[in-house]
C-alpha positions as semicolon CSV with decimal commas, in nm:
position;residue;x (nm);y (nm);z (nm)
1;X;0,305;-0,097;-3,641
2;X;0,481;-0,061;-3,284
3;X;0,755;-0,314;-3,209
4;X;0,904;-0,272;-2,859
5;X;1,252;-0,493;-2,743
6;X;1,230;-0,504;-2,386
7;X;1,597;-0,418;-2,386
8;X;1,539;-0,086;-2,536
9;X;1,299;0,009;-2,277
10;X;1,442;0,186;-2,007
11;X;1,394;0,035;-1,622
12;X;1,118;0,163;-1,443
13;X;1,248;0,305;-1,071
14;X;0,990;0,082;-0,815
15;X;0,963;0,007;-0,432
16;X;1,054;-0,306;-0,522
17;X;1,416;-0,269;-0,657
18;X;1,391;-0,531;-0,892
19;X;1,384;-0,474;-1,302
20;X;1,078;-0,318;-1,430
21;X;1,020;-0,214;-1,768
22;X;0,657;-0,051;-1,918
23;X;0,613;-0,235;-2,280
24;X;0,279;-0,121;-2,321
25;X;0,047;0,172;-2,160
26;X;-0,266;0,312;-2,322
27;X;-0,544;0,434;-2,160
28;X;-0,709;0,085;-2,207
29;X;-0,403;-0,108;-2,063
30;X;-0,056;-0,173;-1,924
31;X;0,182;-0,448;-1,975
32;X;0,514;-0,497;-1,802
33;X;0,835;-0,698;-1,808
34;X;0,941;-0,794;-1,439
35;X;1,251;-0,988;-1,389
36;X;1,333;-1,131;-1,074
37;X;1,730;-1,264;-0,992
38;X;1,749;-1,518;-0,777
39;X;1,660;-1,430;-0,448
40;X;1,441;-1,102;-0,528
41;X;1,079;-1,077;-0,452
42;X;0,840;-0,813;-0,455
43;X;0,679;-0,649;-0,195
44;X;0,310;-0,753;-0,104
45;X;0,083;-0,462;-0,263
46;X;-0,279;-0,419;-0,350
47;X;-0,356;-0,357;-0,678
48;X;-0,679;-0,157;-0,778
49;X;-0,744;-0,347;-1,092
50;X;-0,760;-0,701;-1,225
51;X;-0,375;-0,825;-1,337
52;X;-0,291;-1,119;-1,499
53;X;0,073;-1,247;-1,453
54;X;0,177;-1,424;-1,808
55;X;0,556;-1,662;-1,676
56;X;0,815;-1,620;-2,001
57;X;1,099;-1,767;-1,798
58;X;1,226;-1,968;-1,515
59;X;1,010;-2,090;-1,208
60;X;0,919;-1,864;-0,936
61;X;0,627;-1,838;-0,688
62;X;0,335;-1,659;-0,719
63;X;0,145;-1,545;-0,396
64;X;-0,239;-1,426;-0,412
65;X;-0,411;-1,391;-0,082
66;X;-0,314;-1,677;0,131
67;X;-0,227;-1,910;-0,194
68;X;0,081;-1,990;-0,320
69;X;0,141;-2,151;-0,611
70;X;0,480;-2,233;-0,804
71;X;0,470;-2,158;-1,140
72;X;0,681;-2,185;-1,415
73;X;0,725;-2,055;-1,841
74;X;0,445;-2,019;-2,037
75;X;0,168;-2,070;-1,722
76;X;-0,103;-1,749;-1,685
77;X;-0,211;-1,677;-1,377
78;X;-0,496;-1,431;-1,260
79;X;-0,490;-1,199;-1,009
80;X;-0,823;-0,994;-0,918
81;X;-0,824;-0,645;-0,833
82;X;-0,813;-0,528;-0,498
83;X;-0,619;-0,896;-0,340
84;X;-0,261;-0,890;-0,178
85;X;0,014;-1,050;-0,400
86;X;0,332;-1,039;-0,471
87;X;0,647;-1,200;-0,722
88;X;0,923;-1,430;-0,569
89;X;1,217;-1,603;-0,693
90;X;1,345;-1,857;-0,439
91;X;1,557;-2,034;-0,690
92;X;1,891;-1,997;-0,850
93;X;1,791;-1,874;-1,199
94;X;1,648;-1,581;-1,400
95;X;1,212;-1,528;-1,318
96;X;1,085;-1,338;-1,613
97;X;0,725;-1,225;-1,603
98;X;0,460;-1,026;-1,855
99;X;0,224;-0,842;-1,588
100;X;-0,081;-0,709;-1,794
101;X;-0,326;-0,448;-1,612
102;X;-0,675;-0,430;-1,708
103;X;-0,800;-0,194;-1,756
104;X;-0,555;0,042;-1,713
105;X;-0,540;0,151;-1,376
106;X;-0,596;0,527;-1,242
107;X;-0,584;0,493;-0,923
108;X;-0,185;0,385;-0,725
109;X;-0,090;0,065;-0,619
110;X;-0,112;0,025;-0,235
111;X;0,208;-0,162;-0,065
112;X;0,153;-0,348;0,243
């Protein structure tokens, strides 16, 4: 058995300059911890695969094509592969997020 503490895995350097940390990557999969502070977003980007964004804390908004959607802990949201989106906190507390890839993605993210 593999038990991973998201504290204990290091930050992931990203475009974004927000907290990234890799939980889980096989050649099947990825998942990630994102955490947004207040104010922080991510970039718009393309990603080549389907994603699924799983919310473990705070409210945030979630941007897919031309939707947006605010969404708060313990709502799933899908992405499909290939469709602009991007992470955003607009409020005054922490936005914690699970991003699972699948399948696990070969080719690089595009940012807009």
């Amino acid at each position: 058995m593999k038990v991973v503490e998201i504290e204990s895995s290091p930050e992931k350097p990203n475009p974004h300059n927000v907290s990234v940390r890799m939980l889980y990557d096989t050649e099947h999969a990825q998942a990630v911890h994102i955490e947004l502070k207040p104010g922080e977003v991510l970039k718009k980007h393309i990603t080549p695969v389907d994603v699924f964004f799983y919310i473990l804390e705070g409210r945030g908004v979630v941007e897919i094509g031309d939707e947006q959607e605010e969404v708060s802990r313990d709502m799933l949201i899908e992405s499909p592969a290939k469709i602009p989106h991007r992470l955003l906190n607009p409020g005054d507390g922490i936005f914690r997020v699970l991003v699972v890839k699948v399948p696990r993605q070969t080719e690089q993210t595009r940012l807009l």
